[in-house]
DRENRONU-200777 format. One line per field, with one value per residue (C-alpha): residue number from 1; residue in one letter; x, y, z. Coordinates in Angstrom, 1 decimal, decimal comma, always signed. Layout:
DRENRONU-200777
n = [NUM; ...]
res = [a; ...]
xx = [X; ...]
yy = [Y; ...]
zz = [Z; ...]
This chain:
DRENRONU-200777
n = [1; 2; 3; 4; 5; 6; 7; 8; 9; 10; 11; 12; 13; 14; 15; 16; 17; 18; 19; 20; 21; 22; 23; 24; 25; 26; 27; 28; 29; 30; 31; 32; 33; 34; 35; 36; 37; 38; 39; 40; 41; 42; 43; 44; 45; 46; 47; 48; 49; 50; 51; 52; 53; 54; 55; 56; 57; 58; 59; 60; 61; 62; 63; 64; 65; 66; 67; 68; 69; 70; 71; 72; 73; 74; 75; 76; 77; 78; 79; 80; 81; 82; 83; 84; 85; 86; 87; 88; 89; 90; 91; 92; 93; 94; 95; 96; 97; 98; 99; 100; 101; 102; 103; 104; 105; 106; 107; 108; 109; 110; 111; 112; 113; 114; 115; 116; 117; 118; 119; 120; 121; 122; 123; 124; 125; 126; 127; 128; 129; 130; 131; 132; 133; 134; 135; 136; 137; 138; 139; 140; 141; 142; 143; 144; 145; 146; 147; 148; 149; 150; 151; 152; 153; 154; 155; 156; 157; 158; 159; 160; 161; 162; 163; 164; 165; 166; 167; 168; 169; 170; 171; 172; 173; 174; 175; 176; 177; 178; 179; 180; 181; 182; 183; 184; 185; 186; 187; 188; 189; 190; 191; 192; 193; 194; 195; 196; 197; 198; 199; 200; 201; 202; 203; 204; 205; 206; 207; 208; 209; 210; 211; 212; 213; 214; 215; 216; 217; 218; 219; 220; 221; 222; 223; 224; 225; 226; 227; 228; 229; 230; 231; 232; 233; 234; 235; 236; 237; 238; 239; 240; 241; 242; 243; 244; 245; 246; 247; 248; 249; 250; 251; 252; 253; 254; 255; 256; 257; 258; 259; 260; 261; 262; 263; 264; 265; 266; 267; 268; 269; 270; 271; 272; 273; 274; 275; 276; 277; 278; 279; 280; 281; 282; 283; 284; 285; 286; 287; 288; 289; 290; 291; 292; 293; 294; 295; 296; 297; 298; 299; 300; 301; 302; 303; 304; 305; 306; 307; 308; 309; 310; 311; 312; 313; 314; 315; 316; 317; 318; 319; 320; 321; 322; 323; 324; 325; 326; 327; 328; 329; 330; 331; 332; 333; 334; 335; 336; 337; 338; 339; 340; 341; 342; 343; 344; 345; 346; 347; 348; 349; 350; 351; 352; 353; 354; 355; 356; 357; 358; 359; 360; 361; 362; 363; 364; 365; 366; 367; 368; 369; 370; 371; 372; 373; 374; 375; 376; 377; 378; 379; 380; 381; 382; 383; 384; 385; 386; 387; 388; 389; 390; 391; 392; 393; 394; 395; 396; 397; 398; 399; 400; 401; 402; 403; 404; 405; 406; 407; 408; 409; 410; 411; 412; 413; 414; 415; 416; 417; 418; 419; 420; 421; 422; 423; 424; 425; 426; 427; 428; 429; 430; 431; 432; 433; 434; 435; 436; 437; 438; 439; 440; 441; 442; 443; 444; 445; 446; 447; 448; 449; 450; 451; 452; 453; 454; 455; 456; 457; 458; 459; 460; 461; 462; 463; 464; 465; 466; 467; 468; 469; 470; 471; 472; 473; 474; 475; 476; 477; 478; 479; 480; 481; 482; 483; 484; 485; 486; 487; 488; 489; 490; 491; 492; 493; 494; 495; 496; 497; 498; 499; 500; 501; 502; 503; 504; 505; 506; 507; 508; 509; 510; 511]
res = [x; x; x; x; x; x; x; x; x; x; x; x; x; x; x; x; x; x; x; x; x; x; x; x; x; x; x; x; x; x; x; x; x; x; x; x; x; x; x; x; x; x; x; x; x; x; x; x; x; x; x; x; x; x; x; x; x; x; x; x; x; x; x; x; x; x; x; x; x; x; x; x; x; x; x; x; x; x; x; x; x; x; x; x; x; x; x; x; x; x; x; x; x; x; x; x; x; x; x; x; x; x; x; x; x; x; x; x; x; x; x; x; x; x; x; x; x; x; x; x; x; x; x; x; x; x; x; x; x; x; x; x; x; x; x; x; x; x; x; x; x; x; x; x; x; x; x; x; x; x; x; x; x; x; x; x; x; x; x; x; x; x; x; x; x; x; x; x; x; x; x; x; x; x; x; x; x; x; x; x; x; x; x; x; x; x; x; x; x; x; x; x; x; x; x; x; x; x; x; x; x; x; x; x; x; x; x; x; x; x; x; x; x; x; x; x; x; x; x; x; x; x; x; x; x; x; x; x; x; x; x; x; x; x; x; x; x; x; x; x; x; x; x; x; x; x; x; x; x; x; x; x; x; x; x; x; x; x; x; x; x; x; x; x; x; x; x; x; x; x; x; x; x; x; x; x; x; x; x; x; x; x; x; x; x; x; x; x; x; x; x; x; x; x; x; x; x; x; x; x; x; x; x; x; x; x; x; x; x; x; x; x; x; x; x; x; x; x; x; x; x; x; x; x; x; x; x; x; x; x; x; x; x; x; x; x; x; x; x; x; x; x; x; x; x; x; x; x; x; x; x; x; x; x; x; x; x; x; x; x; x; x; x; x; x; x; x; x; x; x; x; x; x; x; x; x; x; x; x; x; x; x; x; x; x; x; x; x; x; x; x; x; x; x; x; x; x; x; x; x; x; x; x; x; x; x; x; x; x; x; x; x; x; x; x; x; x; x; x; x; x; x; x; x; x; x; x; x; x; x; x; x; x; x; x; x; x; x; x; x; x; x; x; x; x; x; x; x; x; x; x; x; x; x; x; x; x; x; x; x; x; x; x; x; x; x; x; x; x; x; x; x; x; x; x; x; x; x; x; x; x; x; x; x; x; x; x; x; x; x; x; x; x; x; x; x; x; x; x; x; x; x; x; x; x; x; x; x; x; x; x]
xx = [+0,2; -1,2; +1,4; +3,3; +1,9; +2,2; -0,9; +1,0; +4,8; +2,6; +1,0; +4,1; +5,5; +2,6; +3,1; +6,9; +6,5; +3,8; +5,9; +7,2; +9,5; +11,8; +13,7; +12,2; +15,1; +15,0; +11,4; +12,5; +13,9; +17,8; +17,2; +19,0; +23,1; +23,2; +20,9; +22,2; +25,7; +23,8; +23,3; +26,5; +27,6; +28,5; +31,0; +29,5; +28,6; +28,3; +26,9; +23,4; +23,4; +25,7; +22,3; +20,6; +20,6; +18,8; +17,5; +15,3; +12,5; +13,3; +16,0; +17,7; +19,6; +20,9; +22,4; +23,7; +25,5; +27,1; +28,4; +29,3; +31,2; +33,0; +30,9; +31,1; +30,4; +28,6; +26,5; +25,9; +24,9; +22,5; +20,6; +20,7; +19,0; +16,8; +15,5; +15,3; +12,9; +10,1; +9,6; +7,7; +5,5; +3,1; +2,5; -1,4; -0,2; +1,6; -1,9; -3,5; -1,3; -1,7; -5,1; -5,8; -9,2; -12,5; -14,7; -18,2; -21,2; -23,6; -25,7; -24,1; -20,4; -21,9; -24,3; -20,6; -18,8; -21,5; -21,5; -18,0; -17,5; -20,7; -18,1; -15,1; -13,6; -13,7; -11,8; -9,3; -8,4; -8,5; -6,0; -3,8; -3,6; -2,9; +0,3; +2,3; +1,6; +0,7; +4,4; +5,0; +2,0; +2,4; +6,0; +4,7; +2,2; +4,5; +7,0; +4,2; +2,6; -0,8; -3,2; -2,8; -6,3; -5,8; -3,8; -7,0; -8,5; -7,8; -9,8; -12,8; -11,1; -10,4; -10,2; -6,2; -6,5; -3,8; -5,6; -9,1; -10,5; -13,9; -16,9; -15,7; -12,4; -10,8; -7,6; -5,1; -5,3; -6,0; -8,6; -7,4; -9,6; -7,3; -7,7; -6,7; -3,7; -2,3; -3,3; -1,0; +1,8; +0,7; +1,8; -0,6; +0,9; +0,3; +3,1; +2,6; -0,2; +1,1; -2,4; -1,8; +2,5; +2,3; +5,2; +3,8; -0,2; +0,5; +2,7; +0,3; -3,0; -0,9; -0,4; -3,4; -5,2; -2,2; -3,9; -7,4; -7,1; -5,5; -8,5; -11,3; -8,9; -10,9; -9,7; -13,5; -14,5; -11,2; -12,0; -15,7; -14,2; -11,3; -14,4; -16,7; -15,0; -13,3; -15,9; -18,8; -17,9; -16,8; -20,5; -22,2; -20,2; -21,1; -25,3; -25,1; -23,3; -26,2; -28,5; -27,4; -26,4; -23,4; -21,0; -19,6; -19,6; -22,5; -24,8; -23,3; -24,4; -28,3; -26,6; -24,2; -24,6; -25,2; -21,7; -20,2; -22,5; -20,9; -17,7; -16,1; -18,7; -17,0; -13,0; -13,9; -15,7; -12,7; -10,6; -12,9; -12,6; -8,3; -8,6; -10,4; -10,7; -11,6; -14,8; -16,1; -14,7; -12,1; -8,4; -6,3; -2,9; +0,0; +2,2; +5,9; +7,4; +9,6; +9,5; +7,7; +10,1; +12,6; +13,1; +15,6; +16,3; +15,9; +18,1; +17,8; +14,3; +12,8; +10,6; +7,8; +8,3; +12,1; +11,9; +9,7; +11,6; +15,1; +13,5; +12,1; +8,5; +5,4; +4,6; +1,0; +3,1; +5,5; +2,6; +1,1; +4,5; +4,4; +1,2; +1,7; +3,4; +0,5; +2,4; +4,7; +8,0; +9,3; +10,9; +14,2; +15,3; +16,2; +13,1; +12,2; +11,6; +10,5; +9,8; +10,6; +10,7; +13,7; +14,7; +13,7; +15,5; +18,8; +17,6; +17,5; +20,9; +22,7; +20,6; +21,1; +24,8; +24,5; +21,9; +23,2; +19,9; +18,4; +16,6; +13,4; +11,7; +9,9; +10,7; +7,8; +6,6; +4,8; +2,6; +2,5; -0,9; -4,0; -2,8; -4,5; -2,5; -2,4; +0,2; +2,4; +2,1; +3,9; +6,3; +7,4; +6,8; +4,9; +1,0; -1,6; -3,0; +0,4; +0,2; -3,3; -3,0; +0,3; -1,4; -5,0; -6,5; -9,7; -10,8; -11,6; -10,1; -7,2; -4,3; -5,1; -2,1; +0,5; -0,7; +2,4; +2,4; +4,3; +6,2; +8,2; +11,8; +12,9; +15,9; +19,7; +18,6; +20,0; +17,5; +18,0; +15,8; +12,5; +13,3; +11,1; +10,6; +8,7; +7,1; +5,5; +4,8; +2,9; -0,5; -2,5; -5,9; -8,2; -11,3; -13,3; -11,5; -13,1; -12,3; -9,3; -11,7; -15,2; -17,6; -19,2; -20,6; -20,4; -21,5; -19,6; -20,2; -20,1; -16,1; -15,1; -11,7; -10,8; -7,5; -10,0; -11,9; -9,1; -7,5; -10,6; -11,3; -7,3; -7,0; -5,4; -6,5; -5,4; -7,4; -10,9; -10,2; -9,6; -12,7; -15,0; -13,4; -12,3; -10,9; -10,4; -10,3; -13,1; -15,7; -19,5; -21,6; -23,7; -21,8; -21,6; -18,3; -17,4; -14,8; -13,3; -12,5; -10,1; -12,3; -12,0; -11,3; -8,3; -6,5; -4,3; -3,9; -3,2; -3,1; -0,4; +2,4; +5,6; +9,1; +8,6; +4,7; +6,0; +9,0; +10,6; +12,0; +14,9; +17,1; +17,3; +20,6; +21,6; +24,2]
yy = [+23,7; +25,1; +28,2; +28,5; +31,3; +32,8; +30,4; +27,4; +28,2; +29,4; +25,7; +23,7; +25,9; +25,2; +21,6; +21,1; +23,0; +20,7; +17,8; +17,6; +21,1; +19,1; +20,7; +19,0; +17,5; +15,1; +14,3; +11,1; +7,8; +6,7; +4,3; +0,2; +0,8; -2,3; -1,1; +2,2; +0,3; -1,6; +1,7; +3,0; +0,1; +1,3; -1,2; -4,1; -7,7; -9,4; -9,6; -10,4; -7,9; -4,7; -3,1; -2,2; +0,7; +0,8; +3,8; +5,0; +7,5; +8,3; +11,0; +12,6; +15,8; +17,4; +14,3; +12,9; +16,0; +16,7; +13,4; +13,4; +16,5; +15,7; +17,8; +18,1; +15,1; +15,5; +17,5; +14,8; +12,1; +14,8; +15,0; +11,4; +11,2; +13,6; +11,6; +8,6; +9,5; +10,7; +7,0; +7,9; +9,5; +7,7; +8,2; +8,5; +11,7; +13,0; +13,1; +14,8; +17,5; +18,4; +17,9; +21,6; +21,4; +23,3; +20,8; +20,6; +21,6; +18,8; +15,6; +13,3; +13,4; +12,3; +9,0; +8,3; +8,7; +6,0; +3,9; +3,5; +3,1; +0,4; -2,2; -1,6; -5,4; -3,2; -0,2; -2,3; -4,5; -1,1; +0,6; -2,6; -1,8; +1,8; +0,5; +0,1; +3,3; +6,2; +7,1; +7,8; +9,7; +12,1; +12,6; +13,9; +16,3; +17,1; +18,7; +20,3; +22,2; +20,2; +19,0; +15,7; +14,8; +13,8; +11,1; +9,7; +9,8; +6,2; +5,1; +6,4; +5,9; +2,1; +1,2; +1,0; -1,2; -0,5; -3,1; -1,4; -1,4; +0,5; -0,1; +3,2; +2,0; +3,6; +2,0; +1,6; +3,5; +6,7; +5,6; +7,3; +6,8; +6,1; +9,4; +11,4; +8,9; +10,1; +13,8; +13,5; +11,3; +7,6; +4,7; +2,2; -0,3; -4,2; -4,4; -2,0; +0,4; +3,6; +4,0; +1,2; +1,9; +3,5; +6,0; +7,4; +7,2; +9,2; +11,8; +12,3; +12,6; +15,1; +17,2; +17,5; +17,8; +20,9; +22,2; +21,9; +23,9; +26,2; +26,5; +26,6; +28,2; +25,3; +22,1; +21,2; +22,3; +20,8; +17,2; +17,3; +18,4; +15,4; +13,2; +14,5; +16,9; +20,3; +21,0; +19,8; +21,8; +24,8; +24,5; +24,2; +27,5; +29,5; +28,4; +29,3; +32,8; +33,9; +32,6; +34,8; +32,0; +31,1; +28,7; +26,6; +22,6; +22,7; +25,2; +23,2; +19,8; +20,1; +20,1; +17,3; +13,5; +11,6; +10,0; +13,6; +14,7; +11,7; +12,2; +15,1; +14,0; +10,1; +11,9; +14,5; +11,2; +9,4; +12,6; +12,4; +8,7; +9,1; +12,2; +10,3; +6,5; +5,5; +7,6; +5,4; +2,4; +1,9; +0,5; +1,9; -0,3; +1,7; +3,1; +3,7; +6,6; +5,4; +4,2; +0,8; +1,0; +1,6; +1,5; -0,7; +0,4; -1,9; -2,0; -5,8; -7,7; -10,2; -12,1; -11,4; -14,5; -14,3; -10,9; -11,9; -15,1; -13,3; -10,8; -13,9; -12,1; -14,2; -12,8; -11,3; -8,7; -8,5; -7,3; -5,7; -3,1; -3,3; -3,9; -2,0; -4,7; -6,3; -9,5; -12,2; -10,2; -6,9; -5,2; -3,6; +0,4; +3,5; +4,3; +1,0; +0,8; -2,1; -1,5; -3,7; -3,3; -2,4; -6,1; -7,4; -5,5; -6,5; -9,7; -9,3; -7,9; -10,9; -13,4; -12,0; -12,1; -15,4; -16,3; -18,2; -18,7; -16,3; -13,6; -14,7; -17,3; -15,3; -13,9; -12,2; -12,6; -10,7; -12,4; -10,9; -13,3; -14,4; -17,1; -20,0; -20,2; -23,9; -23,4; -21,2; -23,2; -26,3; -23,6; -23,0; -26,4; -25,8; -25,6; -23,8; -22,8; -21,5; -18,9; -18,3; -17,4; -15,6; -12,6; -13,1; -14,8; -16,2; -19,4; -20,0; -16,6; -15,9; -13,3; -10,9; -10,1; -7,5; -8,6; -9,4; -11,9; -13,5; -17,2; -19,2; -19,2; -22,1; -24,3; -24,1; -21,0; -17,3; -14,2; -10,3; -8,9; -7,5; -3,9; -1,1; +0,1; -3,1; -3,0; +0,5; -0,2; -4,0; -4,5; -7,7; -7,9; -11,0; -12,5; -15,4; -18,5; -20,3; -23,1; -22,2; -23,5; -23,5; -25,8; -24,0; -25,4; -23,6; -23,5; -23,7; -20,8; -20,8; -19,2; -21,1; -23,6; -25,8; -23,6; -20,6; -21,4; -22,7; -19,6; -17,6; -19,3; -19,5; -23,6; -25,9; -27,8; -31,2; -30,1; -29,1; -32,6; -34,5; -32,8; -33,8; -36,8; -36,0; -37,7; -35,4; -31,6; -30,3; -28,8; -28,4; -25,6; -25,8; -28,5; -28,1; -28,4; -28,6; -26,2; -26,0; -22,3; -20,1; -18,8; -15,1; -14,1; -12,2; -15,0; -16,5; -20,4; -21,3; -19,2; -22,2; -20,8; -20,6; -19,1; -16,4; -15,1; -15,0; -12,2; -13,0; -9,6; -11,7; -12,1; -15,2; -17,3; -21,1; -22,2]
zz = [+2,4; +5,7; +5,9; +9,6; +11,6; +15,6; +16,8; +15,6; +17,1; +19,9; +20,1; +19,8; +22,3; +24,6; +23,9; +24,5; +28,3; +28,6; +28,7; +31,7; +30,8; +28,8; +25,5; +22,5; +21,4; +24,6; +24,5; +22,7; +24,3; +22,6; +20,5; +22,1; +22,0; +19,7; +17,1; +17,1; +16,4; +13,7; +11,8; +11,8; +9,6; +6,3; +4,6; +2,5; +4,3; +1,7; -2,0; -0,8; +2,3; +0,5; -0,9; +1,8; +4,7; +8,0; +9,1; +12,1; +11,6; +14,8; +16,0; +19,4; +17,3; +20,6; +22,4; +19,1; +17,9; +21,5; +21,4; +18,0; +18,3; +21,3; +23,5; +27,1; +28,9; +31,8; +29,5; +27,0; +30,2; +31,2; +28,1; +27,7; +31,2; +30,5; +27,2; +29,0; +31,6; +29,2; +28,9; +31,4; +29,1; +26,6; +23,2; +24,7; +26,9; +23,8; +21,9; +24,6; +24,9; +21,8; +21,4; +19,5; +17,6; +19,0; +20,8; +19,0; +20,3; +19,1; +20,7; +17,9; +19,6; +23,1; +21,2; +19,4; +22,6; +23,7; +20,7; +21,3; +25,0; +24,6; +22,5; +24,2; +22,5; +19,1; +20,7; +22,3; +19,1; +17,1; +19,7; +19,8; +15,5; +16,3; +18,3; +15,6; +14,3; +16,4; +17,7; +13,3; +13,3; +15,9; +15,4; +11,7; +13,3; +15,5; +12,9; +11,4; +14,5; +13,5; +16,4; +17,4; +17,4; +13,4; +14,9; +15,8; +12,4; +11,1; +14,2; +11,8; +8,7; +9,1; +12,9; +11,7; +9,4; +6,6; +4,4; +4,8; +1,5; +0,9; -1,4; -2,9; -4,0; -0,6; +0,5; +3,7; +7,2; +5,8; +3,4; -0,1; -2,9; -6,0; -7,6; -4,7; -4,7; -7,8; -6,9; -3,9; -5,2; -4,1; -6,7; -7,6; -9,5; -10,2; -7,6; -4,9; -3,8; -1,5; -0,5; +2,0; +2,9; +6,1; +5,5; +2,6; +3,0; +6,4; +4,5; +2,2; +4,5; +6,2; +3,0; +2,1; +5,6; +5,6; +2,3; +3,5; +6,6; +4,3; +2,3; +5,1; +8,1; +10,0; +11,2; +11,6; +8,0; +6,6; +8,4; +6,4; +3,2; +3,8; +3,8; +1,7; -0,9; -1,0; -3,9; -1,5; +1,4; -0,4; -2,5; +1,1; +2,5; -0,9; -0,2; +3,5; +2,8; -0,1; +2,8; +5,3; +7,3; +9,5; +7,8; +10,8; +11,0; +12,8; +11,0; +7,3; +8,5; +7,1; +3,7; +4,4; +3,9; +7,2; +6,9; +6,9; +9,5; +12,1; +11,0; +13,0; +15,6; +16,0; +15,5; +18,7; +20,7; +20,0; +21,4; +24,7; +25,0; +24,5; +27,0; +29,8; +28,9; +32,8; +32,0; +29,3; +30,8; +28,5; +29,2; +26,5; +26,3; +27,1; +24,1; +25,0; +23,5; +21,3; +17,5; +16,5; +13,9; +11,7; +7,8; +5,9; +2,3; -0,2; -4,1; -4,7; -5,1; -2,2; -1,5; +1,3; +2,5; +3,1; +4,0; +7,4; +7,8; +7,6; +10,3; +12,4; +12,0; +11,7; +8,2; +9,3; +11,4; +8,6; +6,3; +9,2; +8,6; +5,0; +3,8; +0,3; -1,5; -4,1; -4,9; -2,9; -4,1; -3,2; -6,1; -5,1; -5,7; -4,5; -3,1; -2,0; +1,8; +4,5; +8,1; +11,1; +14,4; +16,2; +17,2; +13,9; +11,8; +13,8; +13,5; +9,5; +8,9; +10,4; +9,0; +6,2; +5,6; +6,6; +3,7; +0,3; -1,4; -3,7; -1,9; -4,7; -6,3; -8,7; -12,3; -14,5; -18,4; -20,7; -23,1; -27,0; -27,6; -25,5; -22,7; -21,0; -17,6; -18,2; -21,6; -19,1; -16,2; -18,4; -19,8; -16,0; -14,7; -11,9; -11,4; -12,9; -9,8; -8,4; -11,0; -10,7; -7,0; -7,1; -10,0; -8,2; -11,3; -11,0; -12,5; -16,5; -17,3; -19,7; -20,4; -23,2; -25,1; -23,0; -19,8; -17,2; -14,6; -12,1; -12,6; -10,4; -11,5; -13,6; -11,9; -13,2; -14,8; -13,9; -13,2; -13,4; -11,1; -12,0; -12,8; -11,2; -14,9; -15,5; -12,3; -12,6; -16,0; -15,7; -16,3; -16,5; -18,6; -18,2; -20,2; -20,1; -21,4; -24,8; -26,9; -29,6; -32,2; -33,3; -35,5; -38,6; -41,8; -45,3; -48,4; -51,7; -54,0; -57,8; -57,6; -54,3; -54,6; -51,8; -51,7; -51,5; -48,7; -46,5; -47,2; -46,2; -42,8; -42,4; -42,1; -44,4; -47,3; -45,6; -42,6; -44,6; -46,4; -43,4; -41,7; -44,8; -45,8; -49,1; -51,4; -54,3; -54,2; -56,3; -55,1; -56,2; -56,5; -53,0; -51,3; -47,6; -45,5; -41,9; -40,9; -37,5; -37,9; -35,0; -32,1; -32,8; -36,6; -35,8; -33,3; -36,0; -35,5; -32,1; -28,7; -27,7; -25,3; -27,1; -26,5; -29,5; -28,0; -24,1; -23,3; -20,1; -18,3; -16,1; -19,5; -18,1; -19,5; -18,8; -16,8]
């Protein structure tokens, strides 16, 4: 972690008289009166709607303490006025007062600057992405004293797009490849992947942009080691240094990949662009001050589905907010969040007091033997392909034994939810599908029995009889037989679904 030091209190300092000479606790805007009522609410609705907590990421510590503690009044309307007029101020003019990373001396920002301000259609759909977002992002900075210029780094990362997914196995805005996931705490489970939640992806690009301006002491050096490697950049310093050579961005980039080379280049054209968009011809959408969002706290499993219809979102904003979840259901716990906007999530609390259907349709299975989706479909009732699409299984593949999939809940039958121990803990394994059986012909040795050889090739004695119409069950020496033997030797004798080979998580009981 970057430690705290006079440059950076000397920077937020800087920052806060910047805007407009306002304390920083009223540089915020109150959230609505109704939603703030909404999270006051701390008795149980009802049994579907007594699990969950709304919280806003968002808070105004000076004007909710005076009121809270029964401070003066005219005191309390004055910081409330105060809060309300930096409305007046844009999340844009937040950035670029804290804009605190050394411009670069180099040709490539200006042809970025260019390449950018030549296709403003891009810019603007990747600024209208960045809506949701950017108030989170800079509040985070803000806490930490970092420059607000990183704010800008998912417009290179993934133009905003929390569903970005690289040819290097990089996912969500801030592009995490899965290793560095793990390293800096991101789940990645059948069921969700933190890479892509918005809340914790940010914290976690944050952390380690913190450590690697701890390591290099430059936010320059630290944004070309964020893409191309601690190890990389650190090698590249240690070769310039026995060269006698300086080790800035500028006088590293012979040793870096082109990619790494552009980078800082396209975050600092991206800075100019934000700093002066009428200059490149570009109309940035204006960002109120404010919170996109807030968090509602999950315990219980629900659906996607339900979730956006209880919170009257078209589901593609819905995911827009929650992009992390892998499959159609949410699994509930303690740490289980969902964001809406400040409306919405109003909006979800009443309907959902109101809602009498279970909040999911879906239960999950874990297979002890190889499993055509067809045998399970039957088992559930429903189609083969409704499986196949729900656990992103592709055609004429199978389950291997331990895999754990999704099924639609069977009618008149009750469900436990599906526990975040099983979620964090599922995996699915797939192979190409092939027949149960396969022809072979033997040949009858000098000790062989009909007993013996359907023994060895684990059929029956009916069956090798019936196969090779006999009518007797002796055997000569050299006779050949037709066998229709299990596909793989160790299969057993059938890969038919059945209750005893599928385990059901949901404990699931009849009425």
């Amino acid at each position: 972690m970057m430690q705290p030091n006079h440059n950076n209190a000397m920077h937020r300092l800087s920052r806060s008289l910047r805007l407009l000479q306002l304390p920083r606790s009223a540089r915020f805007p109150l959230l609505p009166f109704k939603l703030a009522v909404l999270l006051c609410i701390s008795g149980p609705l009802l049994s579907q709607a007594n699990d969950i907590t709304i919280s806003s990421v968002f808070v105004a510590p000076s004007t909710a303490s005076e009121l809270a503690s029964g401070g003066d009044a005219s005191n309390a309307e004055n910081s409330a006025s105060q809060v309300l007029s930096m409305e007046e101020v844009d999340v844009w003019e937040r950035i670029r007062t804290g804009f605190n990373i050394q411009d670069l001396d180099s040709p490539l920002v200006a042809s970025q600057a260019a390449r950018y301000s030549a296709n403003p259609e891009y810019f603007l759909r990747a600024t209208n992405r960045a809506s949701r977002y950017l108030f989170h992002v800079v509040q985070e900075l803000d806490k930490r004293g970092m420059p607000t210029e990183l704010a800008l780094l998912p417009f290179v990362e993934s133009a905003f797009n929390p569903e970005a997914y690289s040819s290097a196995k990089a996912s969500g805005m801030w592009q995490f490849i899965p290793s560095t996931g793990l390293i800096y705490k991101l789940k990645q489970t059948m069921f969700k992947d933190e890479r892509r939640d918005v809340l914790a992806s940010t914290d976690a690009a944050l952390n380690y942009l913190e450590k690697l301006y701890g390591m290099f002491g430059d936010w320059q050096l630290a944004l070309a080691a964020y893409n191309w490697g601690e190890g990389s950049v650190q090698r590249a310093i240690k070769k310039n240094e026995a060269a006698g050579k300086p080790t800035d961005f500028n006088s590293l980039s012979y040793l870096m990949p082109a990619e790494t080379r552009n980078y800082v280049p396209k975050l600092l054209a991206i800075k100019n662009i934000i700093a002066d968009p009428k200059h490149y011809g570009i109309d940035l959408p204006k960002l109120q001050n404010q919170p996109y969002f807030v968090t509602i706290n999950r315990t219980r499993n629900i659906d996607v589905k339900i979730a956006a219809q209880l919170a009257e979102l078209p589901i593609t904003e819905f995911k827009a907010l929650n992009p992390q979840f892998n499959r159609p259901i949410i699994i509930g716990g303690e740490k289980t969040q969902i964001l809406l906007p400040h409306d919405n999530a109003e909006k979800f609390q009443r309907n959902l007091v109101k809602w009498q259907r279970p909040l999911s349709i879906w239960t999950s299975i874990t297979v002890n033997t190889r499993q055509r989706i067809e045998n399970i479909a039957r088992m559930f009732s429903t189609q083969a392909e409704v499986i196949r699409e729900v656990n992103h299984i592709a055609q004429k593949m199978v389950l291997k034994a331990g895999s754990t999939i999704l099924v639609p809940k069977v009618i008149d039958t009750v469900y436990n939810d599906i526990t975040a121990d099983i979620a964090d803990n599922a995996t699915i394994a797939l192979e190409p599908d092939h027949p149960d059986t396969r022809n072979i012909v033997v040949k009858v040795g000098k000790s062989d029995s009909l007993a013996s050889i359907a023994n060895r090739y684990q059929v029956s004695m009916a069956e090798v009889r019936d196969w090779n119409s006999l009518s007797r069950d002796q055997l000569k020496f050299g006779q050949r037989l037709r066998l229709q033997v299990p596909f793989a030797s160790k299969a057993g004798r059938s890969t038919h679904a059945s209750s005893h080979r599928v385990k059901a998580h949901s404990k699931a009981r009849k009425r």
